[in-house]
C-alpha positions as YAML, in Angstrom:
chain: A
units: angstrom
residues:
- id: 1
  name: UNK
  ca: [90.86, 87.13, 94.61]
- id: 2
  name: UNK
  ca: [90.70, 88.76, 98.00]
- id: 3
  name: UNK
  ca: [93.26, 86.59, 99.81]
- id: 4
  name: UNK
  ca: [95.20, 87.26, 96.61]
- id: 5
  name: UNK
  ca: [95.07, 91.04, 97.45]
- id: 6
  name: UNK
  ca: [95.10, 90.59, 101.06]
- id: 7
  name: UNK
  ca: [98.42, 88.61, 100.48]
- id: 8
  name: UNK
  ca: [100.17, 90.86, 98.03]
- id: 9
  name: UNK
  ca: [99.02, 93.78, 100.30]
- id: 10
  name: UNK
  ca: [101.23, 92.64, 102.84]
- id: 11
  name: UNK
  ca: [104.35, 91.74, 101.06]
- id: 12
  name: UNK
  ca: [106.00, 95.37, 102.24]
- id: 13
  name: UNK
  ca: [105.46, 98.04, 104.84]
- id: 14
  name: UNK
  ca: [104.23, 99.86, 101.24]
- id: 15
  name: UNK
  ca: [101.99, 98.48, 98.68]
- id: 16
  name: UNK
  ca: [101.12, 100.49, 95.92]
- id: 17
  name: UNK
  ca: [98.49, 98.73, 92.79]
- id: 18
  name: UNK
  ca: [98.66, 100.86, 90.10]
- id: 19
  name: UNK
  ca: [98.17, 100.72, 86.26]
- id: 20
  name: UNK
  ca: [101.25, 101.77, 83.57]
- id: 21
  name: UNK
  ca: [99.90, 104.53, 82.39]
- id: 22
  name: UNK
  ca: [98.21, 106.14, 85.02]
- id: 23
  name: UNK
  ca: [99.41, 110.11, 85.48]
- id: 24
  name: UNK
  ca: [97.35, 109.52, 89.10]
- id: 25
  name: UNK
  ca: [99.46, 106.35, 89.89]
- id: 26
  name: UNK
  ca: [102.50, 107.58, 88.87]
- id: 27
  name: UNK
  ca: [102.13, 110.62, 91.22]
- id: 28
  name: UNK
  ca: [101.91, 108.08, 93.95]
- id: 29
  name: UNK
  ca: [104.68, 106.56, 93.42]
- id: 30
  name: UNK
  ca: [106.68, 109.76, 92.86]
- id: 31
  name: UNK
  ca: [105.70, 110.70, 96.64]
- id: 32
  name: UNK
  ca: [106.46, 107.61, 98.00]
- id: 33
  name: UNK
  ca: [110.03, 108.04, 96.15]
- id: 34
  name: UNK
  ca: [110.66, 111.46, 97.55]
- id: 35
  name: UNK
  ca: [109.52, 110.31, 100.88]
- id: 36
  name: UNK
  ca: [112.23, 107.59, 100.37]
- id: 37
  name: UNK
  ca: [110.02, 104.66, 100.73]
- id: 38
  name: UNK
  ca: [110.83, 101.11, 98.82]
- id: 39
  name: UNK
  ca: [107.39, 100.16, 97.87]
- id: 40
  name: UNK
  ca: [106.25, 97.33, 96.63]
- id: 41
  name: UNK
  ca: [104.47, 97.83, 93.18]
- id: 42
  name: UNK
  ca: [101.66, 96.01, 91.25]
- id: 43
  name: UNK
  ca: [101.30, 97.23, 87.62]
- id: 44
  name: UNK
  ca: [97.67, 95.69, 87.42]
- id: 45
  name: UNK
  ca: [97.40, 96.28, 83.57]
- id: 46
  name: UNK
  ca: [100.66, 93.68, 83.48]
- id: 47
  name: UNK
  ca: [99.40, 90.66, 85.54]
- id: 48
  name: UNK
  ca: [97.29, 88.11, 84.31]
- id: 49
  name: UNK
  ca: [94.76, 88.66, 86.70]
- id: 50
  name: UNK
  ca: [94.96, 92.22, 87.15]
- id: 51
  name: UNK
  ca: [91.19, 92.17, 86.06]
- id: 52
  name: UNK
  ca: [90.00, 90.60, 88.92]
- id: 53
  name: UNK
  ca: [92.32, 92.27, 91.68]
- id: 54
  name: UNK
  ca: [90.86, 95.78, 89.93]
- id: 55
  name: UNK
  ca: [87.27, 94.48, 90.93]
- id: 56
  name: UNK
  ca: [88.23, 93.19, 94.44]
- id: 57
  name: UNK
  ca: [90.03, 96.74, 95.01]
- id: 58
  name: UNK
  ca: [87.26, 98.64, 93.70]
- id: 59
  name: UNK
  ca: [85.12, 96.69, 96.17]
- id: 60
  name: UNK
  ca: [87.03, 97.33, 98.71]
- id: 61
  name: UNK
  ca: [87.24, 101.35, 97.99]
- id: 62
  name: UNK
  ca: [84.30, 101.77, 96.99]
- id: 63
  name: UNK
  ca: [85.02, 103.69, 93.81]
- id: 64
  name: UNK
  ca: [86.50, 103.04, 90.04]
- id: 65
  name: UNK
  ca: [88.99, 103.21, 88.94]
- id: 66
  name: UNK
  ca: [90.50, 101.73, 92.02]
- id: 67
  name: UNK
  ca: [94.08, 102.79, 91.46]
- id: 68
  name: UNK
  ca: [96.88, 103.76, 92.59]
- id: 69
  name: UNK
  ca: [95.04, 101.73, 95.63]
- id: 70
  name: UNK
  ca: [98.06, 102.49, 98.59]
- id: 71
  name: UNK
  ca: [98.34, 99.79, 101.73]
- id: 72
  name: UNK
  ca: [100.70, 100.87, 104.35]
- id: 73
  name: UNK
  ca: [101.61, 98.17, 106.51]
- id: 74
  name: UNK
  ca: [98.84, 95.74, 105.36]
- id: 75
  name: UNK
  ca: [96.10, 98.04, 105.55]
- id: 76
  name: UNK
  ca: [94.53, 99.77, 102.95]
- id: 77
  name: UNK
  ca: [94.79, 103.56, 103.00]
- id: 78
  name: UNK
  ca: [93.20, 104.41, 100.07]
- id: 79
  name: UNK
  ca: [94.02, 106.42, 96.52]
- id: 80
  name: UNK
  ca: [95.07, 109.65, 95.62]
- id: 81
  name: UNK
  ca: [93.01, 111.90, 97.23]
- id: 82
  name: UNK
  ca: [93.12, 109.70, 100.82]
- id: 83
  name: UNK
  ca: [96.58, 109.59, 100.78]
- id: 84
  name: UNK
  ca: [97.75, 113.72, 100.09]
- id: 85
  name: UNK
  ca: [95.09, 114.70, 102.62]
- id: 86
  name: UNK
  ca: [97.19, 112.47, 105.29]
- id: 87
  name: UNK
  ca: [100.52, 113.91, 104.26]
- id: 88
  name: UNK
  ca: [99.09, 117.81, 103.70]
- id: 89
  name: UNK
  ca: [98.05, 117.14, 107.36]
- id: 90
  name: UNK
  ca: [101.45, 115.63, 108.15]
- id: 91
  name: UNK
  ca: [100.17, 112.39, 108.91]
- id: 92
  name: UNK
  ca: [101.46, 110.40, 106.36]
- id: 93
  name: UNK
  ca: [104.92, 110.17, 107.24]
- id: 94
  name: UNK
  ca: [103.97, 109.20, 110.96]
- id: 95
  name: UNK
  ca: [101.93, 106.35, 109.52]
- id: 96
  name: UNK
  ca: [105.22, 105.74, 107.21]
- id: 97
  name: UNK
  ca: [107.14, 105.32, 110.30]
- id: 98
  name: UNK
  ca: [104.85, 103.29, 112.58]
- id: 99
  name: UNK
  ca: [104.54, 100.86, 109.56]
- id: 100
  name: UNK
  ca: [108.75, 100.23, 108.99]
- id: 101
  name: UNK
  ca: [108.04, 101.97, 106.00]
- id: 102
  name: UNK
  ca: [110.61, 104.96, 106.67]
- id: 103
  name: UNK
  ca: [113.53, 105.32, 109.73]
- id: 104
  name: UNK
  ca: [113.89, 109.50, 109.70]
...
């Protein structure tokens, strides 16, 4: 399951694994659409083996839940908290550029 995440993580400058109804998740992916970014977006909750990426990601973050889980150009940032600290510090959007991710 990890070279299924590894794989998927890389499939856009933006990766974002989330779950449907998560109000956390969903804020992600508002941000990323104000900060004009196309992401790429894995509902976990909708894939047959959502199960198992959840556990690899939770590995990997060392925390669950494990979503929104955010990779910017194939590496993983974090969730929530990881990834407003970066753009309260204005770092996000320089990482969003480096990565393809955003042109302005």
């Amino acid at each position: 399951m990890a070279e299924r995440v590894s794989r998927l993580s890389t499939e856009k400058a933006v990766v974002i694994f989330t779950r449907s109804q998560c109000p956390m998740c969903h804020a992600m992916l508002s941000l990323f659409s104000e900060l004009d970014v196309c992401a790429a977006v894995h509902e976990l909750d909708k894939d047959p083996r959502g199960r198992d990426m959840e556990r690899e990601l939770a590995r990997r973050l060392g925390r669950a839940p494990p979503v929104p889980a955010v990779f910017v150009g194939g590496n993983l940032v974090g969730s929530t908290d990881k990834v407003m600290s970066l753009h309260l510090a204005g770092k996000l959007v320089p990482m969003l550029k480096a990565a393809g991710a955003i042109w302005l």
